[in-house]
C-alpha positions as CSV (number, residue, x, y, z in Angstrom):
1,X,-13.1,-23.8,17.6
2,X,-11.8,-20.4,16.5
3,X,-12.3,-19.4,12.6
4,X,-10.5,-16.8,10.7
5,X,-11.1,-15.9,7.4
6,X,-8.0,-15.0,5.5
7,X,-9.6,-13.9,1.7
8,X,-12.6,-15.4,0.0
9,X,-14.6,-12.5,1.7
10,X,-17.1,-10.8,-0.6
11,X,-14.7,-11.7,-3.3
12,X,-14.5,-14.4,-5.9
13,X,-11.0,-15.6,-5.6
14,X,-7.9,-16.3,-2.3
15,X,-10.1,-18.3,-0.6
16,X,-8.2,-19.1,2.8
17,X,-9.8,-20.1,6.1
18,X,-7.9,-20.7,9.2
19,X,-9.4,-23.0,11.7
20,X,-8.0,-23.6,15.0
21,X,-9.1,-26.3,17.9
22,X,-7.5,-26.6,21.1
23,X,-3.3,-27.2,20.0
24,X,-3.7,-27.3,16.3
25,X,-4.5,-25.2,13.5
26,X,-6.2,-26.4,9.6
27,X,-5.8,-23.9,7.1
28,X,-8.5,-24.7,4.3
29,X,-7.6,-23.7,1.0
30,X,-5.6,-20.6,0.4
31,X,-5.5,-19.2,-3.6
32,X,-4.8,-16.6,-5.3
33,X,-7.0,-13.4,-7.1
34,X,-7.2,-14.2,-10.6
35,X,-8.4,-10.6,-11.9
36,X,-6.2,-7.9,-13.5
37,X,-3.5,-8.4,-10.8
38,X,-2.3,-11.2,-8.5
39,X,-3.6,-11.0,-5.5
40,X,-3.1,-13.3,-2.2
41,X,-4.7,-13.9,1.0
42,X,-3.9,-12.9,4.7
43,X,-0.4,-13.8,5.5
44,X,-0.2,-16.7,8.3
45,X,3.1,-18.1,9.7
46,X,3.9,-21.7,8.5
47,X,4.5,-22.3,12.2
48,X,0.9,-21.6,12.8
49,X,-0.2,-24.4,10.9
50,X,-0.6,-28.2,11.2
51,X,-1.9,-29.2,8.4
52,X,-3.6,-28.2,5.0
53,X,-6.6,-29.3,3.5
54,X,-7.4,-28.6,-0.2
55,X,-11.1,-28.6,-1.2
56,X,-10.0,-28.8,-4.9
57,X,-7.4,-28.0,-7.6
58,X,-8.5,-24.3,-9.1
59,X,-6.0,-21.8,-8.5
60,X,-8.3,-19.0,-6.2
61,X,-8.4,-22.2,-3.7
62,X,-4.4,-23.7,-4.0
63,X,-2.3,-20.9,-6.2
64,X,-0.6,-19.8,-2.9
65,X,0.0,-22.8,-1.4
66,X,3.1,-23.5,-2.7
67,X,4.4,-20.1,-0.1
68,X,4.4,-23.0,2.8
69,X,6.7,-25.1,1.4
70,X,9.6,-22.4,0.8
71,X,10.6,-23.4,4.1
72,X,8.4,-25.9,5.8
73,X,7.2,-29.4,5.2
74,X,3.5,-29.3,6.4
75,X,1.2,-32.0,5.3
76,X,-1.1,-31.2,3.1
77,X,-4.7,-33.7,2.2
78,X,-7.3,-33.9,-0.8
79,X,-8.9,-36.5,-3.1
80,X,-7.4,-37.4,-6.2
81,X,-7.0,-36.1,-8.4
82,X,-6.6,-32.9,-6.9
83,X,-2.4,-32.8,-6.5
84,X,-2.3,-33.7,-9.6
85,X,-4.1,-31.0,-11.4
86,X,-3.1,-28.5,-8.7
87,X,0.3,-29.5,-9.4
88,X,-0.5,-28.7,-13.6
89,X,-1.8,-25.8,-13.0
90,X,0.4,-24.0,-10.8
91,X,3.0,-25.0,-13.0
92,X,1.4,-22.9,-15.8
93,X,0.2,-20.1,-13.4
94,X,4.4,-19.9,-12.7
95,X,5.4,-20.1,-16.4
96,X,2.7,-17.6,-17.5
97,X,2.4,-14.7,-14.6
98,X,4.4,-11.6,-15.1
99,X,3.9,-11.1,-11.7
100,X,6.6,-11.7,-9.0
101,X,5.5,-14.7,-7.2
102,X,6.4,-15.2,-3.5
103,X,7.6,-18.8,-4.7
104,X,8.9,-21.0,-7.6
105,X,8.8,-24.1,-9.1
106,X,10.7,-26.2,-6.3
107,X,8.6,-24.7,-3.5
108,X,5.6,-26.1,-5.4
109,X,7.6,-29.5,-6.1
110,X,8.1,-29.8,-2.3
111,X,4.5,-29.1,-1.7
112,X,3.5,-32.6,-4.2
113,X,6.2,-34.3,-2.0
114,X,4.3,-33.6,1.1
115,X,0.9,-34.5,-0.2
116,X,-1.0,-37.1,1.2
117,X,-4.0,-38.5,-0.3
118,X,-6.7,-39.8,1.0
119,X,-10.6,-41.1,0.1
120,X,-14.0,-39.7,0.6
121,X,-15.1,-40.2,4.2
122,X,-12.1,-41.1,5.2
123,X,-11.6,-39.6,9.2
124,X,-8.1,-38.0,9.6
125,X,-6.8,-36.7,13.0
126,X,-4.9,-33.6,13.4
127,X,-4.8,-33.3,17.3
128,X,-8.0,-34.1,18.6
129,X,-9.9,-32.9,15.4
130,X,-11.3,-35.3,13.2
131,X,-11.7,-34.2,9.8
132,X,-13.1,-36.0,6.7
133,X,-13.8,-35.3,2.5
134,X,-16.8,-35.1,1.2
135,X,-17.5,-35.3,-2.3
136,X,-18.3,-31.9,-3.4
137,X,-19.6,-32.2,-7.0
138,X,-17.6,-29.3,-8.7
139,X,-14.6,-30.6,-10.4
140,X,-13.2,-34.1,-10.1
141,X,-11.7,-35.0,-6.6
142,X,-13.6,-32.0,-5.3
143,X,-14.3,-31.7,-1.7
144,X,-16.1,-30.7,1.0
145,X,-14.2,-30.4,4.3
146,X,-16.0,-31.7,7.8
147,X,-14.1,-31.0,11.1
148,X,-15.2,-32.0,14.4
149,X,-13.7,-31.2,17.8
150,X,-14.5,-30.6,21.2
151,X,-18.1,-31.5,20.5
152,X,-18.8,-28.8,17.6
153,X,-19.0,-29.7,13.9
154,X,-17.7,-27.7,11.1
155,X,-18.8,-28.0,7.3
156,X,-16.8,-25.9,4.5
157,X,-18.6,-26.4,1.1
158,X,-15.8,-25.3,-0.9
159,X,-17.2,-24.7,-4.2
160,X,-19.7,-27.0,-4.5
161,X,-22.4,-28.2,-7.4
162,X,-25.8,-30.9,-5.2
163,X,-27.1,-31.1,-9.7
164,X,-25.5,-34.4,-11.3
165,X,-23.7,-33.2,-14.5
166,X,-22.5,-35.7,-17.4
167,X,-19.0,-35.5,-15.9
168,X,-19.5,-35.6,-12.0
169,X,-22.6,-37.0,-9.1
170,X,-23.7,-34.1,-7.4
171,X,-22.7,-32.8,-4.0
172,X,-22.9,-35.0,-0.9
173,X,-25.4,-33.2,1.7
174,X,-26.1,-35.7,4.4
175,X,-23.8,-33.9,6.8
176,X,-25.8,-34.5,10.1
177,X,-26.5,-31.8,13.0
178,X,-24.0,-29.1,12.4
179,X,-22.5,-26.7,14.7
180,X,-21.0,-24.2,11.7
181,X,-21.8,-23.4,8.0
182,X,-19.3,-21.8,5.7
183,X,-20.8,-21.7,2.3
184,X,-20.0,-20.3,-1.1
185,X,-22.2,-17.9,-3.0
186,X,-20.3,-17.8,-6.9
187,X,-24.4,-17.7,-7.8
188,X,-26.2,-16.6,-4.7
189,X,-27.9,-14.0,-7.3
190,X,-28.5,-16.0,-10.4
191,X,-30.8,-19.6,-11.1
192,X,-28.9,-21.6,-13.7
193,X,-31.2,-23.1,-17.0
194,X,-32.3,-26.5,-16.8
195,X,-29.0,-28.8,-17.3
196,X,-30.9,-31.3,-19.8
197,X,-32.4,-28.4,-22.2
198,X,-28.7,-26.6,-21.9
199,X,-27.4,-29.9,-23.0
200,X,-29.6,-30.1,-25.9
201,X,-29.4,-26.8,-27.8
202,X,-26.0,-26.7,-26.6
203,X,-25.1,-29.9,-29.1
204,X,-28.3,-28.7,-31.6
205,X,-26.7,-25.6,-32.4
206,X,-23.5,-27.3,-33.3
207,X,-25.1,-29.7,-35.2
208,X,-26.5,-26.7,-36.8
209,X,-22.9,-25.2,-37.2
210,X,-21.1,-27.8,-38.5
211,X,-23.9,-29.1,-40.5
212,X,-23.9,-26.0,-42.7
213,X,-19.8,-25.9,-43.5
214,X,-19.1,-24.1,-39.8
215,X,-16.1,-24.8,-36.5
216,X,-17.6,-24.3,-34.0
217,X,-14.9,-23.2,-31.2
218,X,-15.4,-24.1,-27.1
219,X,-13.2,-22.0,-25.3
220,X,-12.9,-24.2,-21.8
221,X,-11.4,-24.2,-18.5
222,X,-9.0,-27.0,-19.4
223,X,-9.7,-28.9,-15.7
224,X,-12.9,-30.1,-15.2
225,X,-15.0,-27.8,-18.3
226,X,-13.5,-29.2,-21.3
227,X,-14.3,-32.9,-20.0
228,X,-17.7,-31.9,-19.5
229,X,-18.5,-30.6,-22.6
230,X,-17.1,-33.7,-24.4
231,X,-18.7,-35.8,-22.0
232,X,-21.7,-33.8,-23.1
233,X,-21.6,-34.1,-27.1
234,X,-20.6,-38.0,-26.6
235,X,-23.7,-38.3,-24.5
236,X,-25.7,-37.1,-26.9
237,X,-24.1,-39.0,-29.8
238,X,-22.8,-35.6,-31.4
239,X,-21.3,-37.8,-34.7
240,X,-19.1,-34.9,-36.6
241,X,-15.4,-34.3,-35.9
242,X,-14.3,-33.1,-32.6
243,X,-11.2,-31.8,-31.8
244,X,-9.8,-31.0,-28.1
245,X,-6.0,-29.2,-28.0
246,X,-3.9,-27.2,-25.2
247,X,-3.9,-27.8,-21.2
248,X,-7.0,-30.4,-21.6
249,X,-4.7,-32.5,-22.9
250,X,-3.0,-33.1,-20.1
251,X,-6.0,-33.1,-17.9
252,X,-7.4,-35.4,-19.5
253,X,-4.8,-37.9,-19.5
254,X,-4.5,-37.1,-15.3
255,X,-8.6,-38.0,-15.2
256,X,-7.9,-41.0,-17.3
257,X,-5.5,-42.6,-14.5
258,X,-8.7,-41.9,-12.0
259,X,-11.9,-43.0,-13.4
260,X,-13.1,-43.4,-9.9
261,X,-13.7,-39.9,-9.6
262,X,-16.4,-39.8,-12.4
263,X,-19.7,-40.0,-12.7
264,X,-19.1,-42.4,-15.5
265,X,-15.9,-43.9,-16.5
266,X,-17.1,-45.4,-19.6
267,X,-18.6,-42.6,-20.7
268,X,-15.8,-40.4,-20.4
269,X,-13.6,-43.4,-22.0
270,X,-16.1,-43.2,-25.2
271,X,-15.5,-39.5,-25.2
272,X,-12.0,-39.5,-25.1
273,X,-11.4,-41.7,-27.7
274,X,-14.0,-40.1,-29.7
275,X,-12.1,-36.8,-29.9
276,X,-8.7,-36.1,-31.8
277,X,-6.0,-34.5,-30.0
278,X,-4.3,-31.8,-31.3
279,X,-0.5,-31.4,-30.1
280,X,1.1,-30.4,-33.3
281,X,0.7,-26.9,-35.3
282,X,-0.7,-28.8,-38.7
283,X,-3.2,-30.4,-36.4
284,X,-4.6,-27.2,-35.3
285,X,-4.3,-25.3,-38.7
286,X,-6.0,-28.1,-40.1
287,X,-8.8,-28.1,-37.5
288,X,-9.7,-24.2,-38.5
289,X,-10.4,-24.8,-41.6
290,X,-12.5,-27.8,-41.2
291,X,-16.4,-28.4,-40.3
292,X,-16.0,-29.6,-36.2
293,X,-16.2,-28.5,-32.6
294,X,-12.9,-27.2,-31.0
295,X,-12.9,-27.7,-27.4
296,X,-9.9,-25.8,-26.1
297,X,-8.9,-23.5,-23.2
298,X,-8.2,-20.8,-21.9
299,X,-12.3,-20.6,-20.9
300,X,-11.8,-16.7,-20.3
301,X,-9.7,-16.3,-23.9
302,X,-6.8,-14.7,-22.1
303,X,-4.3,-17.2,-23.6
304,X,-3.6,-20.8,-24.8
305,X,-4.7,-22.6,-28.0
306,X,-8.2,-21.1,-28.2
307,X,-6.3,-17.4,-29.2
308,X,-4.8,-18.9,-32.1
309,X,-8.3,-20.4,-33.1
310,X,-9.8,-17.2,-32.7
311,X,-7.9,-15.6,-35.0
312,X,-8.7,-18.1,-37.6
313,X,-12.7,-18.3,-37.8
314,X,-13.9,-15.5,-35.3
315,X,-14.3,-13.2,-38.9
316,X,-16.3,-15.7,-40.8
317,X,-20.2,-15.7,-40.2
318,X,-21.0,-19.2,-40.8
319,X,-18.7,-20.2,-38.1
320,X,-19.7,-20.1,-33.9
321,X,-18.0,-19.1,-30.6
322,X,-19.9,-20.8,-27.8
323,X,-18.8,-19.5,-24.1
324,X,-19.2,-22.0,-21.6
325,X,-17.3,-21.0,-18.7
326,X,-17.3,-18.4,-16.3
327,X,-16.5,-14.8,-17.3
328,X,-14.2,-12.1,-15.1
329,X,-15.5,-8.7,-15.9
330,X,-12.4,-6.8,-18.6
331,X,-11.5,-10.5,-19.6
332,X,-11.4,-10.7,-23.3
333,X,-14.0,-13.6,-23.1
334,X,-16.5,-10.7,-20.9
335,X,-15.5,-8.7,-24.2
336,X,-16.4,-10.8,-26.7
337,X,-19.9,-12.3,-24.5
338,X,-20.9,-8.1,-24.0
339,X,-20.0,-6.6,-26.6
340,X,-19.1,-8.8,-29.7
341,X,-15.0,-7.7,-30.1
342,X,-11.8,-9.2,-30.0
343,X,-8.0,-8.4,-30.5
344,X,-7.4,-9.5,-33.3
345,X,-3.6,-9.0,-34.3
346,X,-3.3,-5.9,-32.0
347,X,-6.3,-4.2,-33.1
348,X,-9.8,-4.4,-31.6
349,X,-11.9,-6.2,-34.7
350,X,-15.8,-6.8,-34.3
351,X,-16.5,-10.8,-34.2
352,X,-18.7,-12.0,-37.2
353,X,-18.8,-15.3,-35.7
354,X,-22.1,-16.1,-33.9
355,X,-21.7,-16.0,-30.4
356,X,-23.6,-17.9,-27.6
357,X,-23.1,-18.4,-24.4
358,X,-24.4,-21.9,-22.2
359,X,-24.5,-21.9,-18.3
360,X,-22.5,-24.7,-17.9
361,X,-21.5,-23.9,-14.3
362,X,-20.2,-26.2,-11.6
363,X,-21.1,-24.4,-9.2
364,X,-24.9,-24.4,-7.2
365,X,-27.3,-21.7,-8.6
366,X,-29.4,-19.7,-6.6
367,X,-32.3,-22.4,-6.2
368,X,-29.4,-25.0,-4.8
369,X,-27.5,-22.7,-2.6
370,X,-31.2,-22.0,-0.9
371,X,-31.9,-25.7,-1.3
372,X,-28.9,-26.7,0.8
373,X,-29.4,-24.0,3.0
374,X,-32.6,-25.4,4.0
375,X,-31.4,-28.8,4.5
376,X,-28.8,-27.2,7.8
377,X,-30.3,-27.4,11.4
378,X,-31.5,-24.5,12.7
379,X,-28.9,-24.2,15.5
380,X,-26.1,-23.9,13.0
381,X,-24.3,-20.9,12.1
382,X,-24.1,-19.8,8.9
383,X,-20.6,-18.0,6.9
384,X,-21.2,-17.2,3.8
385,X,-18.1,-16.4,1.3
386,X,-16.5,-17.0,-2.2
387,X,-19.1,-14.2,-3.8
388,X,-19.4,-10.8,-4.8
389,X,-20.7,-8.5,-1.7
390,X,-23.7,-8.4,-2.7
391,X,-24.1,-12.0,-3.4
392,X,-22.8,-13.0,0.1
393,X,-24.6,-10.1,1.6
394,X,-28.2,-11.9,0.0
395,X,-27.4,-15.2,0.9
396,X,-26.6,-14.5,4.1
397,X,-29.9,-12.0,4.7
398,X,-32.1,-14.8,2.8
399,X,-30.6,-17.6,5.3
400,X,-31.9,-15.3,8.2
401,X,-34.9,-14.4,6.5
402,X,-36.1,-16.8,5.0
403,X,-34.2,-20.2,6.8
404,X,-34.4,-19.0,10.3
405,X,-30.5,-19.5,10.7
406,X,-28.1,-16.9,12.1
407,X,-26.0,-16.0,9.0
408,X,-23.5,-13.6,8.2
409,X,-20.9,-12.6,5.6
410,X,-17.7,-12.0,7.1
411,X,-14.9,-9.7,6.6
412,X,-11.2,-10.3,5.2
413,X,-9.3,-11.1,8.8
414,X,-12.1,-11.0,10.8
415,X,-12.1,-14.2,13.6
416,X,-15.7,-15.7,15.1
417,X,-15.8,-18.7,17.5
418,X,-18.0,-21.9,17.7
C-alpha cells in the first residue's frame, strides 16, 4: 500500500492523499487553501484514479474536486449529507472567488451526478481494497476513511472531534489493530475549555446582552457551526428572540432532510423552529435594531450577512460580537478577535461592541488528539497532517516520545509505503 501526500502537509488547508494498492488508486479528499490566495494541491491525472472518497463537506477537503469531473466520470463516496453541502458550498466558493478557478459550475454539477452514497460501516470494494466510513464527529456526515488491502489496514481521521457536542456523537475510535495512522493536528498545540462551562457562559452572557437592551451577533460557519450554536441556546432554553440569516439557511434546510446524522433530531427540530429566518432585507434591518442573538455567517467576517450586521451594532457598547469559529491569521474576524477593529464603510473604525470569543471547535484538542493517539497499537505507523509545522511537528515527536509509535509529519509530494 503506497501513500502520497498531495497538500495538507504542515498546512491547514488542500488536504489530498493518494493511496494506491495493487491495480487501483483512492484519492482521499483533495481542497483547496482558503488563506489570502487560492491555493490547490499536487496535480494527479484523473487516469490515476479509481475512485474518491470524501471525509466531509468543507472546502480545504472537496474545493478541488470538481477538476476531475472536467473530463472524467470517477466515482466519488461519502455520508450524507456531505454532497449536499459540498455541492452548496462550492457553488458559493465559484460565485464568490476572484480567482480563476481550474473548473466551473458544470464540472461540479457532473461531480453530484457521479456521487454515490453510502452508510457508516458500510464495506465498499475498489479492486481488492475494502474501504469503509466511520463516523468522524466533526460536521454532519463526517467521516473517517478505513482501507484494508493486502493484509495492511489504513485509518485517515479526516478532521475529526472523539467529545459529544449538542449537534453531533463524538468520533468512532474502535478501529482495531492498524497497520497506518494518518491524523490531523488543527489543535495539536492547544486544550479546548470544558464544552459544558463553554456552553454556559456562552448562553449567560447573552442572556446578559439581550437582557439589558443588546443584539448579540454570532458570526458562524454556515455548515455545521451555526447549527451548533442554536442547538446550544435551545438546549439551554435561551427564551429571547433568535434570529439565524444567510448560507445557514440553506444548511439547515439540507440537515433537516437527514436527521439521522444528528446527535439529536428533536433537539435540532425544537431549535429550528425556535429561530426566525431572515431571507428578506426588512427582516434583517429589523433584527439590528432589536434585543436578540443573530446567528449568521461568514464565521471569519470576510462576507455574507454577518457584514451588514456589523455595520449596524458593532459601534454601540451595549451590544456584543461573540466569535465562535475558527480564525485565519489577516482575516477581518483575526482583526476584530486581536485587535478590536473593523472596516467599517472603507475605513478602519475601532469596535465598541464587546467582543468575546468561545472555543467552539469541532475539531479534537490537544488532550484528544493524545487521547486517540494512545488508543493506536504500537506497531502502527503514525502520519500526522492538516496543522501548522509546528503543530504536526509536536504531535508527531509527542507520538514517538511519549506513545512509543513511529511518527512522522510528511512533506507536500513525498510517498511512504505500508
Amino acid at each position: 500500500m503506497k501513500i502520497r501526500f498531495l497538500g495538507g502537509c504542515e498546512e491547514v488547508g488542500r488536504s489530498a492523499i493518494s493511496v494506491r494498492s495493487g491495480e487501483k488508486s483512492l484519492l482521499l479528499d483533495y481542497g483547496v487553501m482558503m488563506n489570502h490566495e487560492v491555493g490547490f494541491p499536487v496535480h494527479i491525472p484523473p487516469r490515476e484514479i479509481d475512485a474518491v472518497f470524501l471525509s466531509h463537506a468543507h472546502l480545504d477537503h472537496t474545493g478541488s474536486a470538481p477538476i476531475f469531473y472536467v473530463t472524467s466520470s470517477i466515482p466519488t463516496y461519502g455520508v450524507e449529507p456531505t454532497f449536499r453541502q459540498t455541492e452548496l458550498l462550492i457553488k458559493d466558493f465559484i460565485n464568490l472567488t476572484g480567482y480563476y478557478l481550474p473548473f466551473e459550475y458544470l464540472d461540479l454539477q457532473s461531480m453530484m451526478e457521479h456521487c454515490i452514497t453510502v452508510p457508516y460501516q458500510k464495506e465498499i470494494m475498489v479492486g481488492n481494497a475494502k474501504v469503509s466510513l466511520l463516523n468522524a464527529g466533526h460536521i454532519p456526515g463526517s467521516s473517517q476513511v478505513l482501507i484494508e488491502s493486502d493484509g495492511k489496514r489504513l485509518l485517515y481521521t479526516g478532521d475529526f472531534n472523539i467529545a459529544q457536542t449538542q449537534l453531533l456523537p463524538g468520533a468512532e475510535q474502535s478501529h482495531g489493530d492498524l497497520d497506518a495512522v494518518i491524523i490531523e493536528s488543527t489543535y495539536a498545540d492547544q486544550d479546548h475549555p470544558d464544552r459544558r462551562e463553554m456552553e454556559e457562559a456562552f448562553v449567560n452572557r447573552a442572556t446578559e446582552t439581550v437582557e439589558k437592551g443588546g443584539t448579540v451577533l454570532v458570526p458562524a460557519f454556515g455548515v455545521g457551526r451555526s447549527q451548533e450554536i442554536l442547538c446550544v441556546l435551545e438546549a439551554y432554553h435561551f427564551d429571547h428572540p433568535i434570529f439565524v440569516d444567510g448560507m445557514a439557511l440553506k444548511a439547515n434546510r439540507i440537515l433537516a432532510d437527514h436527521p439521522h446524522s444528528l446527535r439529536d433530531p428533536d433537539l435540532f427540530s425544537r431549535a429550528m423552529r425556535r429561530a426566525e429566518w431572515i431571507d428578506q432585507w426588512h427582516d434583517r434591518r429589523r433584527a439590528a435594531k432589536a434585543p436578540c442573538v443573530i446567528v449568521s455567517p461568514a464565521g471569519m467576517l470576510k462576507g455574507g450577512a454577518a457584514v451588514f450586521y456589523m455595520e449596524s451594532i458593532s459601534l454601540n457598547r451595549k451590544n456584543a460580537i461573540f466569535l465562535v469559529s475558527f480564525q485565519i491569521p489577516g482575516t477581518p474576524g483575526r482583526i476584530l478577535q486581536e485587535k478590536g477593529q473593523f472596516m467599517l464603510r472603507g475605513k478602519m473604525r475601532k469596535v465598541e461592541a464587546s467582543v468575546d470569543k468561545f472555543d467552539f471547535s469541532s475539531h479534537c484538542g490537544k488532550g484528544e488528539l493524545r487521547q486517540a493517539l494512545s488508543k493506536i497499537n504500537s506497531k502502527a505507523k503514525i502520519f500526522v497532517v492538516h496543522g501548522a509545522e509546528d503543530s504536526c511537528n509536536n504531535l508527531a515527536e509527542w507520538a514517538s516520545k511519549e506513545a512509543g509509535l513511529e511518527a512522522k509529519a510528511p512533506k507536500t509530494g513525498e510517498t511512504v509505503e505500508i
